[in-house]
C-alpha positions as a Markdown table, in Angstrom:
| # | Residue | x | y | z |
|---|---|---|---|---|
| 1 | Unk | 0.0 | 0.0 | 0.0 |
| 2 | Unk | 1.1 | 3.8 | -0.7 |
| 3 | Unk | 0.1 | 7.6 | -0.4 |
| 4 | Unk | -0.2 | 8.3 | -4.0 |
| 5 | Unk | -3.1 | 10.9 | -4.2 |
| 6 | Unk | -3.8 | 11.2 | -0.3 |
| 7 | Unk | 0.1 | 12.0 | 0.6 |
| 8 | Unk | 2.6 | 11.9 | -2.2 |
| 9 | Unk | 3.3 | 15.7 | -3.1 |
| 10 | Unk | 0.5 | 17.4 | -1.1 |
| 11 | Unk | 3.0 | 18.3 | 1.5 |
| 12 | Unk | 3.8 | 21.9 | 2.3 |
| 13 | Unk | 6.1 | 23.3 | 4.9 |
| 14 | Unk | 4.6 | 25.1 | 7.4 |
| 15 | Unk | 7.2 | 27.9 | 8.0 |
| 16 | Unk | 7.4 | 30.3 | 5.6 |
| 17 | Unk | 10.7 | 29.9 | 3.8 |
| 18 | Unk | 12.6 | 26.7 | 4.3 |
| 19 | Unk | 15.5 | 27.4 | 2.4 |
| 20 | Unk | 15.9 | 30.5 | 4.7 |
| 21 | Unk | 15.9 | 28.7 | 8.3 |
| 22 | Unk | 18.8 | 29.4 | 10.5 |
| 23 | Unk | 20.3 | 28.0 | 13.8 |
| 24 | Unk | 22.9 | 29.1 | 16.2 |
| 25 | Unk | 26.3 | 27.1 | 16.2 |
| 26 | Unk | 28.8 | 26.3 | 19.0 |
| 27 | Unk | 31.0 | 28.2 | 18.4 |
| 28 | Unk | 30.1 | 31.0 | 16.2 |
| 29 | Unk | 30.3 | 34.7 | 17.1 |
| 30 | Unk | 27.8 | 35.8 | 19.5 |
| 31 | Unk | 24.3 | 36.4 | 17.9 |
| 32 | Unk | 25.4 | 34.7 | 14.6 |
| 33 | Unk | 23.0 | 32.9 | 12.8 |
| 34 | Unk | 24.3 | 30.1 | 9.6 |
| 35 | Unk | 22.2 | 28.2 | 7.2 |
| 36 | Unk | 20.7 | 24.9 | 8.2 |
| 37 | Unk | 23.1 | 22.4 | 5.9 |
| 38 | Unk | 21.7 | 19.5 | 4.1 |
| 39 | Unk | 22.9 | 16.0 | 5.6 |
| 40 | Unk | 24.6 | 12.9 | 4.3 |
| 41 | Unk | 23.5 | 9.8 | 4.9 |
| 42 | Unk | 25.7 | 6.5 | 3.7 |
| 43 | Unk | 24.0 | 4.2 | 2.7 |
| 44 | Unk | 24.8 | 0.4 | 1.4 |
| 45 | Unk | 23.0 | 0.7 | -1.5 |
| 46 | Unk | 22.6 | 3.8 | -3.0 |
| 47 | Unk | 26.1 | 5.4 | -1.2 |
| 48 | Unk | 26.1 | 8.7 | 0.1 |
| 49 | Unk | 22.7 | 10.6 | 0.0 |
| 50 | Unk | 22.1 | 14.3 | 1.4 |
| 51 | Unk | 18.9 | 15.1 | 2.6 |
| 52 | Unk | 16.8 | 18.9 | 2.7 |
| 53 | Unk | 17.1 | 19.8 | 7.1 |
| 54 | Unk | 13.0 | 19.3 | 7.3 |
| 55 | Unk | 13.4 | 15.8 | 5.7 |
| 56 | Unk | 15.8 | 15.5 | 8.9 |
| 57 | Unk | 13.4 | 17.5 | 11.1 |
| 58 | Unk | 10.6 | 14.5 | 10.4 |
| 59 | Unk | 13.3 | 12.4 | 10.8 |
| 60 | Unk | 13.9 | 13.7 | 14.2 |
| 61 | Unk | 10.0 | 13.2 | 15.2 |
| 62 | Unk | 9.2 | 10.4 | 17.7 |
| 63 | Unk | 6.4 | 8.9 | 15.3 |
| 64 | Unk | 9.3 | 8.7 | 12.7 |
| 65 | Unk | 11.8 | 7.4 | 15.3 |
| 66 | Unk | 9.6 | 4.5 | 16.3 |
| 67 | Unk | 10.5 | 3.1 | 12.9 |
| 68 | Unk | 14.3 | 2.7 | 13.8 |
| 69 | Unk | 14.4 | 2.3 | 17.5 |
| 70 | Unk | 12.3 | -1.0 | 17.4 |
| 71 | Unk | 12.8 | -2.0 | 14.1 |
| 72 | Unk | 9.4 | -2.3 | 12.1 |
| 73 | Unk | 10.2 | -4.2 | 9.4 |
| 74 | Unk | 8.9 | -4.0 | 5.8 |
| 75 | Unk | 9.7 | -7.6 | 4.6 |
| 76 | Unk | 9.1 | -9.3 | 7.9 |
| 77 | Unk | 11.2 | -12.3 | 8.4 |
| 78 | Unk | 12.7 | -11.3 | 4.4 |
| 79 | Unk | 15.4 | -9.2 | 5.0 |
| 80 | Unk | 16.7 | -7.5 | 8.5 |
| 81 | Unk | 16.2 | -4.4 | 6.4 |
| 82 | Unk | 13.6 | -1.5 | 8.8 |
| 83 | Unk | 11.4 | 1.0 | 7.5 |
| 84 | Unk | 13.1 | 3.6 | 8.6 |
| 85 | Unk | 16.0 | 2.7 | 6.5 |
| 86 | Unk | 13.5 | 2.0 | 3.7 |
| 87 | Unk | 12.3 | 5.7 | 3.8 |
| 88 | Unk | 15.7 | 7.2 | 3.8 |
| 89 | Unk | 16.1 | 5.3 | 0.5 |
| 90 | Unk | 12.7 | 6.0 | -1.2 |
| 91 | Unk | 13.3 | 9.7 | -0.5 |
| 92 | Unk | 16.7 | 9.9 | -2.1 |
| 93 | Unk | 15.1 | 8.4 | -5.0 |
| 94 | Unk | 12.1 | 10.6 | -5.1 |
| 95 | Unk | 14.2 | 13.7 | -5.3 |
| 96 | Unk | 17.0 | 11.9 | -8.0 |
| 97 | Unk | 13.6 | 11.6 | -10.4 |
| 98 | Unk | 11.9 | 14.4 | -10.0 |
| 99 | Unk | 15.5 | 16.3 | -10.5 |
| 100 | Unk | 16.0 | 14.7 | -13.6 |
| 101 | Unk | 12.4 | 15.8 | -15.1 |
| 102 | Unk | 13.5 | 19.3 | -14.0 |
| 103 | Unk | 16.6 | 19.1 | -15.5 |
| 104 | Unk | 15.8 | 17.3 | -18.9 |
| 105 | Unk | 11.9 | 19.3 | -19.1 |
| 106 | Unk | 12.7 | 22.9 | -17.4 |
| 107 | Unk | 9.4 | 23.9 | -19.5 |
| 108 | Unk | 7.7 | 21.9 | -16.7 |
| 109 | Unk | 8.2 | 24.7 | -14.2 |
| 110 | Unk | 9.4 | 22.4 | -11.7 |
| 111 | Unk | 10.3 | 24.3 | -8.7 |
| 112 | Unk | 12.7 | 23.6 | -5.3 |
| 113 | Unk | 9.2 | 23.3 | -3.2 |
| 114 | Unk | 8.3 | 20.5 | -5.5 |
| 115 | Unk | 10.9 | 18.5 | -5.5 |
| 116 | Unk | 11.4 | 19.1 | -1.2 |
| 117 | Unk | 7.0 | 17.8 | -1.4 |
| 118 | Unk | 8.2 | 15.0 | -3.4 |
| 119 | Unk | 11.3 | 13.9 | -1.3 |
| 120 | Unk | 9.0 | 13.8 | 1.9 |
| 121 | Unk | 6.4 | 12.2 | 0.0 |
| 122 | Unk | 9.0 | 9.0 | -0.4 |
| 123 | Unk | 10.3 | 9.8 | 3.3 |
| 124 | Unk | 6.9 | 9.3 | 4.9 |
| 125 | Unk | 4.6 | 7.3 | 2.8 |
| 126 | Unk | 4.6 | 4.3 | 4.9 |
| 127 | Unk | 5.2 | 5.6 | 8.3 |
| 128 | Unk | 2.2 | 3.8 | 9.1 |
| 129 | Unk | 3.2 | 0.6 | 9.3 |
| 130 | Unk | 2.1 | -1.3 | 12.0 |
| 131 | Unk | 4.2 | -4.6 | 13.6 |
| 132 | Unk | 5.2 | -6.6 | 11.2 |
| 133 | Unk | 4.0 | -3.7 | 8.4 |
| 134 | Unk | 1.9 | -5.6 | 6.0 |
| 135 | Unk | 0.9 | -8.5 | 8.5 |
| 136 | Unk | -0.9 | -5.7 | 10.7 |
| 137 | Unk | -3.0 | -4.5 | 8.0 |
| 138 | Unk | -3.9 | -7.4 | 6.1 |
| 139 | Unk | -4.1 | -10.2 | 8.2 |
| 140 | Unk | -4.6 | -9.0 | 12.1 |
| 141 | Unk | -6.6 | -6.1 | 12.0 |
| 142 | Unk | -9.4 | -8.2 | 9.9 |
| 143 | Unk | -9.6 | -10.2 | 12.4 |
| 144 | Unk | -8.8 | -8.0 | 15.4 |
| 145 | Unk | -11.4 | -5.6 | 14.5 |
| 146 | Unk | -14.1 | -7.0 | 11.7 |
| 147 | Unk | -15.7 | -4.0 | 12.6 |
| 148 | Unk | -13.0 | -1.9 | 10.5 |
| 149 | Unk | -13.0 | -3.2 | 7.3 |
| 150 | Unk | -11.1 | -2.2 | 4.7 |
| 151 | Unk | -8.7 | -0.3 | 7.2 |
| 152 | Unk | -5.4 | -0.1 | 5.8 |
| 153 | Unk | -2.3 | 1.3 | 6.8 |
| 154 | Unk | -2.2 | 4.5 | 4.3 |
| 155 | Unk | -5.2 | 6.1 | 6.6 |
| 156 | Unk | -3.1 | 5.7 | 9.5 |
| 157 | Unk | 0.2 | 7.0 | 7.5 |
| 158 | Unk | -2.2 | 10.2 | 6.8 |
| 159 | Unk | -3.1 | 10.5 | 10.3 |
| 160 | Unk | 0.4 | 10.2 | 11.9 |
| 161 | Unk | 1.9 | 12.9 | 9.2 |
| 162 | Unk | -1.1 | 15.0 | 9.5 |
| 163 | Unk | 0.1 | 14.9 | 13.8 |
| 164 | Unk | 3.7 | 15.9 | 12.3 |
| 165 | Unk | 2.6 | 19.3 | 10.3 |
| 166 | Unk | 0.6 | 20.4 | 7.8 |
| 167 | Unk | 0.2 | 19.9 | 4.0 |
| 168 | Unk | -1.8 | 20.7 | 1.0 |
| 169 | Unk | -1.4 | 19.0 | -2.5 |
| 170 | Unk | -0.1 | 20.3 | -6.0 |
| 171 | Unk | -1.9 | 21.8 | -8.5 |
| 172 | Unk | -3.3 | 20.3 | -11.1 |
| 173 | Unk | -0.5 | 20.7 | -13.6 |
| 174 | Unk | 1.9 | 19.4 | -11.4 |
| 175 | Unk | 0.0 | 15.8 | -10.7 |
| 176 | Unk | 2.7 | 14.0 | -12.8 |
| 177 | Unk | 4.4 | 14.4 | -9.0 |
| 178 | Unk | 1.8 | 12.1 | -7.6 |
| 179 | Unk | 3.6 | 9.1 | -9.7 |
| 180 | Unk | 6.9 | 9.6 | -8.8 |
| 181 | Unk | 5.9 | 7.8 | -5.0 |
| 182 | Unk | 3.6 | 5.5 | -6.0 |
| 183 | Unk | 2.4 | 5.3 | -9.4 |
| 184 | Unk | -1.3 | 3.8 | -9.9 |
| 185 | Unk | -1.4 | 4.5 | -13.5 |
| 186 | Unk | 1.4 | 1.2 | -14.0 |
| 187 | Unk | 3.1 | 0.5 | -10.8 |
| 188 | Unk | 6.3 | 2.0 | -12.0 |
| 189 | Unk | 8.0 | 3.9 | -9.1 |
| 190 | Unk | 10.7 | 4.6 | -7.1 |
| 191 | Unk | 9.3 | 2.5 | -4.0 |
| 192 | Unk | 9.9 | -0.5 | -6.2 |
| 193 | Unk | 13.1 | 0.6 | -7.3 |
| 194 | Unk | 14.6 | 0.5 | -3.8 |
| 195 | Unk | 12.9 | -2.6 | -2.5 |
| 196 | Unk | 14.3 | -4.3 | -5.9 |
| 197 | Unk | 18.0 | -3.3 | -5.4 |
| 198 | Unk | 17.8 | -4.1 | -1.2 |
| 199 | Unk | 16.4 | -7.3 | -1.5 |
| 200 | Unk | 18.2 | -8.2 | -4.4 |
| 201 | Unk | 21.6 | -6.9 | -2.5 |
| 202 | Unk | 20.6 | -9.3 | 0.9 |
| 203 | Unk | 19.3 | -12.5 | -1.1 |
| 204 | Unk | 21.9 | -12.6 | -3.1 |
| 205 | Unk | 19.7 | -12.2 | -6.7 |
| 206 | Unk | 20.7 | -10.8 | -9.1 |
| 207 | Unk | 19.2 | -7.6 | -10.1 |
| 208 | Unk | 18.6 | -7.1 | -13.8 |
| 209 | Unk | 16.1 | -3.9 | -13.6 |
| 210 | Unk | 18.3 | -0.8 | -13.7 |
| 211 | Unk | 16.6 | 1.9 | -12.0 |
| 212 | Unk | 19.0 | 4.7 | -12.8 |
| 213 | Unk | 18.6 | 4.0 | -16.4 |
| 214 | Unk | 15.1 | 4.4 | -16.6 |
| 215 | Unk | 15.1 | 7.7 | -14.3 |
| 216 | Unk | 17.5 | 9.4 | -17.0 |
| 217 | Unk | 15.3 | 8.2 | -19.8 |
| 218 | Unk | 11.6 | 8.9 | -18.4 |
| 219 | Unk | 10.2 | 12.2 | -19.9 |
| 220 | Unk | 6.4 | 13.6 | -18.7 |
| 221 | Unk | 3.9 | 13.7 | -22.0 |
| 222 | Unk | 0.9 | 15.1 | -22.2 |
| 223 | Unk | -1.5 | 11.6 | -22.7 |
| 224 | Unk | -4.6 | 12.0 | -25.1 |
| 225 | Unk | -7.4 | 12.5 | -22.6 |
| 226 | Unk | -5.3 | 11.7 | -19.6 |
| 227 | Unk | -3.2 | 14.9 | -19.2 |
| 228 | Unk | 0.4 | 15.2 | -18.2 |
| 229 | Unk | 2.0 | 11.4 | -17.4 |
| 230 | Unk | 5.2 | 10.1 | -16.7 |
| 231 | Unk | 6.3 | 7.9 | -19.9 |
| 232 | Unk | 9.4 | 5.3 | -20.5 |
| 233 | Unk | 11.2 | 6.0 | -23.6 |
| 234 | Unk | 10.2 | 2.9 | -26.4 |
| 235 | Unk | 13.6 | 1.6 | -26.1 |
| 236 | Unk | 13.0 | 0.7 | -22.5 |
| 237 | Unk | 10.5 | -1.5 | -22.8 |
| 238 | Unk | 13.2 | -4.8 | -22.0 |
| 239 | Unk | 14.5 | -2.9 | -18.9 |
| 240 | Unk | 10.5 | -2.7 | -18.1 |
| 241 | Unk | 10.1 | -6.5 | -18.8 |
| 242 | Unk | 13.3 | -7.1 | -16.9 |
| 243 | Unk | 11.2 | -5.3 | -13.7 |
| 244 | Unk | 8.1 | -7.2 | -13.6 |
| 245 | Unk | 10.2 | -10.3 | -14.3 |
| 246 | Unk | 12.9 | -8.9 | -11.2 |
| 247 | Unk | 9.3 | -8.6 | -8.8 |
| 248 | Unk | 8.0 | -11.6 | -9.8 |
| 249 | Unk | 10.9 | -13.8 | -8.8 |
| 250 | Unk | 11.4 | -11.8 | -5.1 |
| 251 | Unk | 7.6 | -12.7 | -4.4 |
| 252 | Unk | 8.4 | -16.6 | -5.4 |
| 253 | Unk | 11.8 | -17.1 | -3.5 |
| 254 | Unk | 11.5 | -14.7 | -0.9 |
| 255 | Unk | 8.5 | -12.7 | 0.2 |
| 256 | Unk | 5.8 | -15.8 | -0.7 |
| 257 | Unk | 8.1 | -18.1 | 0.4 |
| 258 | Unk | 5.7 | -21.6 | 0.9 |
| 259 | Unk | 7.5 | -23.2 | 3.7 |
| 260 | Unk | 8.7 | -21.2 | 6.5 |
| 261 | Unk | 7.8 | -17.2 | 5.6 |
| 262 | Unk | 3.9 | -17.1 | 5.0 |
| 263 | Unk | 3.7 | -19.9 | 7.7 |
| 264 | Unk | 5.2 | -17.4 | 10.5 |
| 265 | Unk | 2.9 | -14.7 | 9.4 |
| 266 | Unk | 0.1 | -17.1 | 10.1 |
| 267 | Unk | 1.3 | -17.9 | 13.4 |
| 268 | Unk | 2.5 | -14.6 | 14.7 |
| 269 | Unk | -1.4 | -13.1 | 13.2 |
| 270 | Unk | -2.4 | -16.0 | 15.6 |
| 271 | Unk | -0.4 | -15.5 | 19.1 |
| 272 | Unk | -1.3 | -11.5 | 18.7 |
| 273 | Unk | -5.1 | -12.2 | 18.1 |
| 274 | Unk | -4.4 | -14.5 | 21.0 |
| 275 | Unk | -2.6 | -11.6 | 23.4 |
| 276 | Unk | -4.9 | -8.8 | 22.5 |
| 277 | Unk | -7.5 | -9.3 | 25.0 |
| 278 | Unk | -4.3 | -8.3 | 27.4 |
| 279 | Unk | -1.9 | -6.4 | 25.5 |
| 280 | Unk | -5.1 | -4.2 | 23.8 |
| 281 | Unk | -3.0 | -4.2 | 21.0 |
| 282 | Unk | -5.5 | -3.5 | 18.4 |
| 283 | Unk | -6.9 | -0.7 | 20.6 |
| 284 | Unk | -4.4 | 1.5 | 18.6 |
| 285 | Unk | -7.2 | 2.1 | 16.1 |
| 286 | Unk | -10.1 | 3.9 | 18.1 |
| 287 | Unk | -14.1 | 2.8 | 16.9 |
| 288 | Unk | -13.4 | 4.5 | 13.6 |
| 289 | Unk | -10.4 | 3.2 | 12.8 |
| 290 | Unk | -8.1 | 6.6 | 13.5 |
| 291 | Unk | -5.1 | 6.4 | 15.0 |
| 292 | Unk | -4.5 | 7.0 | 18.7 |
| 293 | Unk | -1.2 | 8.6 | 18.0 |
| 294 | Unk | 0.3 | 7.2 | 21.9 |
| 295 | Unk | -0.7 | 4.3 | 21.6 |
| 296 | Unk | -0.1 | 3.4 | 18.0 |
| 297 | Unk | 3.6 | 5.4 | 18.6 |
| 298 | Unk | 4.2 | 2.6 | 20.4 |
| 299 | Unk | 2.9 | -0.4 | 18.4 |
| 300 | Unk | 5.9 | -2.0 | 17.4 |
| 301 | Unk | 7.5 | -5.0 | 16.5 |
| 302 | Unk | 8.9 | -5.4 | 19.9 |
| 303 | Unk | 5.5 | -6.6 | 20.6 |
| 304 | Unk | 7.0 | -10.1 | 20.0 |
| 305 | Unk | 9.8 | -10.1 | 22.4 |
| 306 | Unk | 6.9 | -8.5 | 25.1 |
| 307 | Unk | 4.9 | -11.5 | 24.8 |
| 308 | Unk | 8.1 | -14.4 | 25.1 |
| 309 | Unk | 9.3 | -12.3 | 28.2 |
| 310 | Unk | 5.7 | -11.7 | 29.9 |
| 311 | Unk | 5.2 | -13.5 | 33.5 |
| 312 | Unk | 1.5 | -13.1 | 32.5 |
| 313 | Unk | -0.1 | -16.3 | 32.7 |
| 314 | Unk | -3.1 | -14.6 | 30.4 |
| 315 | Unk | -0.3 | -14.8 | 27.9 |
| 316 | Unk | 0.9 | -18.7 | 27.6 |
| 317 | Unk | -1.2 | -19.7 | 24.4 |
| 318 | Unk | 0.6 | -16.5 | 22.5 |
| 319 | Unk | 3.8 | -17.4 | 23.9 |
| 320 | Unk | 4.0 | -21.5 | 22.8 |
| 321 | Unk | 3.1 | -20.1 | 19.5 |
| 322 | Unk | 6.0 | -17.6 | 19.6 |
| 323 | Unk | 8.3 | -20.3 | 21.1 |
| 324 | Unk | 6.9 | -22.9 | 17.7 |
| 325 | Unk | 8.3 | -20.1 | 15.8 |
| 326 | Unk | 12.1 | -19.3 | 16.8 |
| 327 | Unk | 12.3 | -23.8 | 17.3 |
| 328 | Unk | 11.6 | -23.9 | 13.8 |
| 329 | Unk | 8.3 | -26.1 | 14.3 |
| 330 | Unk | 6.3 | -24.1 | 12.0 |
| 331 | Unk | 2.8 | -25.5 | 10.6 |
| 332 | Unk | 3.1 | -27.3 | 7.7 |
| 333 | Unk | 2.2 | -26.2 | 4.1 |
| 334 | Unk | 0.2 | -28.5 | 2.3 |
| 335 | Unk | -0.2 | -26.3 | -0.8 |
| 336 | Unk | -1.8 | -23.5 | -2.9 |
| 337 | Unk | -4.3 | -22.1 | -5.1 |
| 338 | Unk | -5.0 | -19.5 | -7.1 |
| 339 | Unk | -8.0 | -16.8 | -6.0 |
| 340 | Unk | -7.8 | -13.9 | -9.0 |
| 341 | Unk | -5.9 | -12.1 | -11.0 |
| 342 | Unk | -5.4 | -8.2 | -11.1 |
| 343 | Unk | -6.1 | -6.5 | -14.3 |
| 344 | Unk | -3.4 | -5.7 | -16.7 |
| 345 | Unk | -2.0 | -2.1 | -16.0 |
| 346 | Unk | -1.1 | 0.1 | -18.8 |
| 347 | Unk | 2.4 | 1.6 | -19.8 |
| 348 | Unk | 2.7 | 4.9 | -22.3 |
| 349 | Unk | 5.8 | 4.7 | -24.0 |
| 350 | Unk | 7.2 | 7.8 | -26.2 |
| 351 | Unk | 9.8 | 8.1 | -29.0 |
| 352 | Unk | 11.8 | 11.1 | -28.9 |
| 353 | Unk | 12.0 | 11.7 | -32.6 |
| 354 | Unk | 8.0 | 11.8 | -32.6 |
| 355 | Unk | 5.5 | 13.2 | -30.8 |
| 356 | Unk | 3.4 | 10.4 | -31.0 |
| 357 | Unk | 2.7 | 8.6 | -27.7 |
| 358 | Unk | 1.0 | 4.9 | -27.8 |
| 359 | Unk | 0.4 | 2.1 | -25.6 |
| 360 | Unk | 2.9 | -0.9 | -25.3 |
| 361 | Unk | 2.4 | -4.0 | -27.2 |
| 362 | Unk | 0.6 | -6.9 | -24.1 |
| 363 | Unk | 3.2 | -9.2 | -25.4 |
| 364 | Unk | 5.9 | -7.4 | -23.8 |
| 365 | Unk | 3.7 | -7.1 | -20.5 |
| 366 | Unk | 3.2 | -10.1 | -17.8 |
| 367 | Unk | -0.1 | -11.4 | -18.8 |
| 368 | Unk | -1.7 | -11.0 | -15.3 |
| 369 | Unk | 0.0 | -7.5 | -13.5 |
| 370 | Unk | -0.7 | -9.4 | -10.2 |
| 371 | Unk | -1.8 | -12.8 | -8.6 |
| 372 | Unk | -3.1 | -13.4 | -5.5 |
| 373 | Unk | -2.5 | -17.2 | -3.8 |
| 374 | Unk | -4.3 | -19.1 | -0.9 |
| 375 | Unk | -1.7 | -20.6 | 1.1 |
| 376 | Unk | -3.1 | -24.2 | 3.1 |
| 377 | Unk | -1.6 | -25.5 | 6.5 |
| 378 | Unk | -1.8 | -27.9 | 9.2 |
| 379 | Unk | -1.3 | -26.3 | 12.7 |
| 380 | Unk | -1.5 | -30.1 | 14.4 |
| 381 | Unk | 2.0 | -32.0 | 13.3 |
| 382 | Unk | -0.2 | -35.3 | 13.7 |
| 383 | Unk | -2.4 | -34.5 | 11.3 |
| 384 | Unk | -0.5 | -33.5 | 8.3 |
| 385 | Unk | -1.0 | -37.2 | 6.9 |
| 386 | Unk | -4.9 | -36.6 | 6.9 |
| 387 | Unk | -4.5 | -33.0 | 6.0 |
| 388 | Unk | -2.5 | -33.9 | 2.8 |
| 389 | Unk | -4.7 | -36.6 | 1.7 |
| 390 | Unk | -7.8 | -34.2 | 2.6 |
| 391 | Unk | -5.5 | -31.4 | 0.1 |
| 392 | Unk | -5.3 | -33.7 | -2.2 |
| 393 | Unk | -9.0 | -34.4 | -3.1 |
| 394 | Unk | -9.3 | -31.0 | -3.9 |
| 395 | Unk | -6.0 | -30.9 | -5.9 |
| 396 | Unk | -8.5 | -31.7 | -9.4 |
| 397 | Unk | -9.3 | -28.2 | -9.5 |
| 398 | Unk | -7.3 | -26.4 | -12.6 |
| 399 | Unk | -5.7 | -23.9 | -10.1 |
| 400 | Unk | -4.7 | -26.3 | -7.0 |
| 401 | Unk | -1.2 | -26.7 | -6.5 |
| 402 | Unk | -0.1 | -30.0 | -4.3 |
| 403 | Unk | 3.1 | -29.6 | -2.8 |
């Protein structure tokens, strides 16, 4: 999930003139005042990034803190990668994008304020995620609170920047911005660039998607009935293949991972539904499904560790299940199926030597844009024989997979 039209480039700095802030420095001659300076992060991935002082001002907020201090994380058990190093890297890329548009289109008027809305855009699109990000969201608040359906975690991302300061969008000439984040017209964006080369750098995969390339090459056109859209040049179209092909293999070896990944999701989902008669976990989320900004400030991932190390005997059931988790003694899959299919996204290509823009050929685009699978366990290790023979019945369907 993402802020595309309620966050992305809607914020606005509340002082007057950024660019113009000033602090007092050890040191200095009494009275003097010098420029805020940008800062430089070094990061693993990307190297050395420097980042606007209010990008480092949010930073400095506790309901940004909480990402790093307990270590949300944004792949669960995937990589040891938090979102509060996620964010640092979304945000450098933001601003590398949207400075290459200004620099390669000045007729789009692109301005300094833009590309600082844009930057905190990627900064603070997911900062709320709740424990285990995703898990939260889409498996523990359905069943923590039925009463909230359809709550996802970009209302509560809203909430907690809305807490932070204020904001108001672009206009409408500038709404090419809003797909820089998180771009619903094709899923192409910068968030996807940096989970790519993270998880690519940590697994071990290799990486054939090169992000840099397409930033250099992607132009805004204005799109027959559509207005002003970011476009990838017609030559790019194999680096786009090589991107869907990139994401599909990460959700098969890693993030879907059969065995052991989805299986702890299920089982973490279960000992917190378990503790939250105690713990009031989901009590985060008042009766309409805001955010109560203390509580949820705290509503981490060190939520785990509370429950192992409680003397509470309230809290046993949630605990063995913990305990099955780090002894390895996971339920076991039994298999798959298939529930749906998303429909195919469009991608507007461009060729520089025309002004003709069309729409890219569905043989060079993944036949469904997304899939969605049913995982099948058996809690009960004495079972499983049963289980499996029960699995298999079913397996005559077209779309069951027996493992």
């Amino acid at each position: 999930g993402y802020l595309s039209r309620e966050l992305a480039p809607r914020v606005k700095p509340t002082c007057t003139s950024v660019l113009a802030r000033a602090v007092s420095v050890p040191g200095a001659a009494s009275g003097a005042k010098v420029p805020l300076l940008p800062q430089v992060f070094n990061d693993p991935i990307h190297g050395h990034m420097e980042f606007h002082p209010l990008l480092v001002k949010i930073i400095d907020t506790p309901q940004f803190q909480r990402l790093r201090t307990s270590n949300i994380r944004q792949t669960g058990f995937v990589t040891k990668a938090n979102d509060f190093e996620i964010f640092h890297r979304v945000a450098h890329l933001a601003g590398e994008f949207v400075r290459s548009l200004k620099k390669n289109q000045p007729e789009l008027l692109i301005t300094d304020r833009d590309i600082l809305c844009v930057e905190i855009a990627g900064l603070c699109h997911d900062v709320g995620h709740g424990p285990f990000s995703h898990m939260f969201d889409r498996m523990f608040i359905p069943k923590a609170r039925p009463d909230l359906k359809g709550w996802k975690h970009e209302k509560a991302s809203i909430q907690i920047f809305e807490h932070i300061g204020k904001y108001k969008g672009r206009k409408e000439n500038k709404h090419f911005l809003y797909e820089i984040v998180a771009n619903k017209q094709n899923g192409i964006d910068v968030d996807k660039f940096d989970y790519f080369a993270r998880d690519c750098h940590h697994l071990g995969m290799k990486n054939s998607f090169d992000h840099l390339r397409y930033i250099k090459f992607a132009r805004v056109c204005d799109v027959k009935e559509k207005g002003l859209q970011i476009c990838a040049r017609d030559k790019e179209l194999s680096n786009i293949y090589d991107m869907f092909h990139t994401r599909s293999r990460l959700h098969q070896k890693a993030y879907q991972h059969k065995p052991s990944l989805s299986s702890r999701r299920c089982m973490i989902t279960e000992a917190f539904l378990k503790a939250n008669p105690i713990l009031k976990i989901s009590d985060a989320l008042d009766g309409n499904g805001d955010v109560v900004i203390d509580k949820y400030t705290k509503l981490t991932d060190d939520i785990f560790g509370e429950i192992l190390n409680s003397p509470d005997s309230g809290l046993d059931d949630a605990k063995q299940i913990l305990n099955k988790i780090i002894s390895r003694k996971i339920y076991k899959h039994l298999g798959m199926t298939k529930r749906g299919t998303e429909e195919q996204k469009t991608l507007t290509v461009f060729r520089f030597k025309q002004s003709c823009v069309h729409q890219v050929s569905d043989f060079l685009l993944p036949k469904n844009f997304s899939e969605e699978w049913i995982h099948v366990y058996c809690k009960d290790p004495k079972n499983v024989a049963v289980a499996k023979k029960s699995f298999r019945k079913c397996s005559n369907y077209k779309q069951m997979e027996l493992l």
